[in-house]
C-alpha positions as CSV (number, residue, x, y, z in Angstrom):
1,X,-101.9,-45.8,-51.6
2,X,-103.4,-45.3,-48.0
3,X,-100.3,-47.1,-46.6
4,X,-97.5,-44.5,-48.3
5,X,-95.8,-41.8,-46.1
6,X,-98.1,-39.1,-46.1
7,X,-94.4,-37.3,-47.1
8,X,-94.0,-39.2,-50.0
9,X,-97.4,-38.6,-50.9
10,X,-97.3,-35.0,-51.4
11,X,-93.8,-34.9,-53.3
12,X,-95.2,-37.3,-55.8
13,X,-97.4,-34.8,-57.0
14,X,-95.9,-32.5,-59.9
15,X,-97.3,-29.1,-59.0
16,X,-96.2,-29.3,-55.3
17,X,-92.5,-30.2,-56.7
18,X,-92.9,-27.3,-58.9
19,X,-93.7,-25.1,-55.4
20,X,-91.2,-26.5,-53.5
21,X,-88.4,-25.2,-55.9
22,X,-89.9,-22.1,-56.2
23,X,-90.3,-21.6,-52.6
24,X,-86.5,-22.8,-52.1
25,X,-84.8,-19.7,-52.8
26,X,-87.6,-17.4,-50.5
27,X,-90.9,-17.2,-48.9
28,X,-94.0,-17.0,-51.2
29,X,-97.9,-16.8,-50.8
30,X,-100.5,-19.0,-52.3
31,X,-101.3,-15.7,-54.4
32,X,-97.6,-15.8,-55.8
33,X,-97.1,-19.2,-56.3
34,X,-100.5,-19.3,-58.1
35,X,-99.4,-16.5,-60.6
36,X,-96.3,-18.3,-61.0
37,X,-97.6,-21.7,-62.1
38,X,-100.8,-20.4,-63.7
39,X,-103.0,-22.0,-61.4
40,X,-106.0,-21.0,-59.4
41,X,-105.5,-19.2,-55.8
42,X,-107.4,-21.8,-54.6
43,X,-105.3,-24.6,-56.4
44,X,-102.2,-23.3,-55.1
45,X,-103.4,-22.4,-51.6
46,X,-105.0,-26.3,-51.6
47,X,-101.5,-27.6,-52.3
48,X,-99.5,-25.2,-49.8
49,X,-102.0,-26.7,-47.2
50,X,-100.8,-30.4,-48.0
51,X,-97.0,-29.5,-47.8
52,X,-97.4,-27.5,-45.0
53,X,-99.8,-30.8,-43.3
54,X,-96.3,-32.9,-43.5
55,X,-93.4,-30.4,-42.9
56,X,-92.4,-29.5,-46.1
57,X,-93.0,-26.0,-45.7
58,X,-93.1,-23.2,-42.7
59,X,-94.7,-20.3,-42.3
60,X,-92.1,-17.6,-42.8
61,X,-93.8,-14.6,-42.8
62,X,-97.3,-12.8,-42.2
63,X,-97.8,-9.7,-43.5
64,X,-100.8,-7.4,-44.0
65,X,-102.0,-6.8,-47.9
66,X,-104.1,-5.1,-49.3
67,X,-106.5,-5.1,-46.1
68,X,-105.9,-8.8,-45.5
69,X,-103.5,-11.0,-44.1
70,X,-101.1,-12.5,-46.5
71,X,-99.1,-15.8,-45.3
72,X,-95.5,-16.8,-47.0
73,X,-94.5,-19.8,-46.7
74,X,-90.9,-21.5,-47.5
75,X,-89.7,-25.1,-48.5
76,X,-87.9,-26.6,-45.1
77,X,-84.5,-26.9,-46.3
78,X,-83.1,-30.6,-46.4
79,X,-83.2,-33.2,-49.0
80,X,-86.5,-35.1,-49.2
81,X,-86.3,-36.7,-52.1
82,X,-83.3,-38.7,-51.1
83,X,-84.8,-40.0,-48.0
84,X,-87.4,-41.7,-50.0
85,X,-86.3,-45.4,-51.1
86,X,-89.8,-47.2,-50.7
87,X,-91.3,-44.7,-53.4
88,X,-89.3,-44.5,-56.0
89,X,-91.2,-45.8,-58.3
90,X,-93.4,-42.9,-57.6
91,X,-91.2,-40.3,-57.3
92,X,-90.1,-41.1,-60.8
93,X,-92.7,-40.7,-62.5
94,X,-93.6,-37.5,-61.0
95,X,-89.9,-36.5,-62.0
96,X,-90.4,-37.8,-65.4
97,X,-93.7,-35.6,-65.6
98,X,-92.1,-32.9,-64.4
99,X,-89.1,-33.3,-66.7
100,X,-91.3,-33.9,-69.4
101,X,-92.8,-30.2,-68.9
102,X,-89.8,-28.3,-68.4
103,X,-88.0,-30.2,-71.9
104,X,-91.3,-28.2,-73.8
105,X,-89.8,-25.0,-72.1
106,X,-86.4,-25.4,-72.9
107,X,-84.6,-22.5,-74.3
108,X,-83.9,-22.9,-78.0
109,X,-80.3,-23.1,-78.8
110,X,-79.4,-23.1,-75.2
111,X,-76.7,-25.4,-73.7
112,X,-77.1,-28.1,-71.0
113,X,-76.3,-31.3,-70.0
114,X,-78.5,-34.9,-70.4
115,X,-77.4,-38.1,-69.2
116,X,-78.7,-41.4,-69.0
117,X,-76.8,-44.0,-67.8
118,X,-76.6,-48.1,-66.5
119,X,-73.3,-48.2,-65.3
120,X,-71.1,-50.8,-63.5
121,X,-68.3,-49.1,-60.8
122,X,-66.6,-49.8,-57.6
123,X,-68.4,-48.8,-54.5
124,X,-65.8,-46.1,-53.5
125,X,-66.3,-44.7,-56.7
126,X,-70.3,-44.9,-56.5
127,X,-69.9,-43.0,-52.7
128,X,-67.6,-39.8,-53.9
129,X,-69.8,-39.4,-57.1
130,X,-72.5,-39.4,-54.5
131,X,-71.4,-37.1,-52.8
132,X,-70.2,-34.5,-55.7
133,X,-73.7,-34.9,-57.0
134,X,-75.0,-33.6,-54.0
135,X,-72.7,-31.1,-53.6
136,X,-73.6,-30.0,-56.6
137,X,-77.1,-29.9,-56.0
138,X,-76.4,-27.8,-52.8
139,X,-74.3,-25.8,-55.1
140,X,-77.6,-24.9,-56.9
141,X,-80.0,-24.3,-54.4
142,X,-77.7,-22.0,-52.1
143,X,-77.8,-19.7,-55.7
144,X,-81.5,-20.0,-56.6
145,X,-83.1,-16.5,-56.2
146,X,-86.4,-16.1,-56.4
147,X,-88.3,-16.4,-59.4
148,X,-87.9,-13.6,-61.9
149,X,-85.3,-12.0,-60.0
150,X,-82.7,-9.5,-62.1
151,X,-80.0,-11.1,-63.7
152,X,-81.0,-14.7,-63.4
153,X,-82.7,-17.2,-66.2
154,X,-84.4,-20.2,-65.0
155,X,-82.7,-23.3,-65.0
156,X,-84.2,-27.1,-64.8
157,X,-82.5,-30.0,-63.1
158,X,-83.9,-33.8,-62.5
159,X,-81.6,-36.3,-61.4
160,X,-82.0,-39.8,-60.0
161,X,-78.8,-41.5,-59.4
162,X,-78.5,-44.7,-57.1
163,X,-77.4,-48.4,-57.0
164,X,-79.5,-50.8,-58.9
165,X,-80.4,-54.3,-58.1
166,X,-78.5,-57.4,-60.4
167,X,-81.3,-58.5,-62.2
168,X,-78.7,-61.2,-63.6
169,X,-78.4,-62.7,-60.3
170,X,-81.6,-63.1,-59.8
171,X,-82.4,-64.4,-63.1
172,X,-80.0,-67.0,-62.2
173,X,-80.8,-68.0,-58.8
174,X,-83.1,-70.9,-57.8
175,X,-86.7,-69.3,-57.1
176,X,-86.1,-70.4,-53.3
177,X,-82.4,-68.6,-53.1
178,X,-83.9,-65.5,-54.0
């Protein structure tokens, strides 16, 4: 593991995903986010360092509370996730832990939308799908508000979608065509 993107090491960790998305919609302190997740300060402040370390968060704000300094920080706005084809692997199962969690919290009765999916389409169709998907996604984030905020309910979303590799072609190649 000491050769992975120092990046891709702290998104494969399930609490700092959890900060990220709550830092998306606003700036938050180690105090707030530790409240938030039900973690230690010192928990939360440890894993703000590590995003901080590789960009994934910037200071937004200092403010003075409560006779101390308080730092907010903010989850740099881009895509991340996407950039990161060498650990998928990784990334998945973080997502899968992560997913795992928020299914327990889902909202009895409450409507949403699973898919799973192996399907076989034309490029062009792959590339607009792409593209709606992340759309979509930007769609979300540009509404998130901050965490409890009046008149919003809190909402989870995983998705991986991307090409996969024909394992039938390689099951039928000669080992040196591979």
């Amino acid at each position: 593991m000491t050769d992975t993107d120092p990046v891709l090491r702290a998104l494969a960790h399930p609490l700092r995903l959890r900060m990220l998305s709550l830092m998306w919609p606003g700036p938050m302190s180690a105090a707030e986010l530790a409240r938030e997740l039900d973690v230690s300060h010192a928990l939360a402040s440890q894993h703000l360092r590590r995003l901080d370390a590789v960009g994934l968060v910037e200071l937004a704000e200092e403010r003075t509370r409560r006779g101390g300094r308080e730092r907010r920080y903010r989850t740099v706005q881009g895509t991340p996730l996407s950039d990161q084809q060498d650990g998928t692997p990784m990334l998945a199962e973080t997502m899968a832990h992560t997913l795992r969690e928020r299914a327990r919290r889902r909202e009895t009765g409450s409507e949403g939308v699973t898919v799973d999916a192996e399907l076989w389409v034309d490029p062009r169709t792959w590339q607009t799908v792409r593209h709606r998907l992340a759309e979509l996604a930007a769609e979300l984030h540009a509404a998130a508000r901050p965490p409890h905020a009046p008149g919003t309910i809190p909402l989870g979303v995983s998705m991986m979608a991307f090409p996969l590799r024909d394992v039938t072609i390689e099951r039928n190649d000669p080992p040196g065509e591979r």
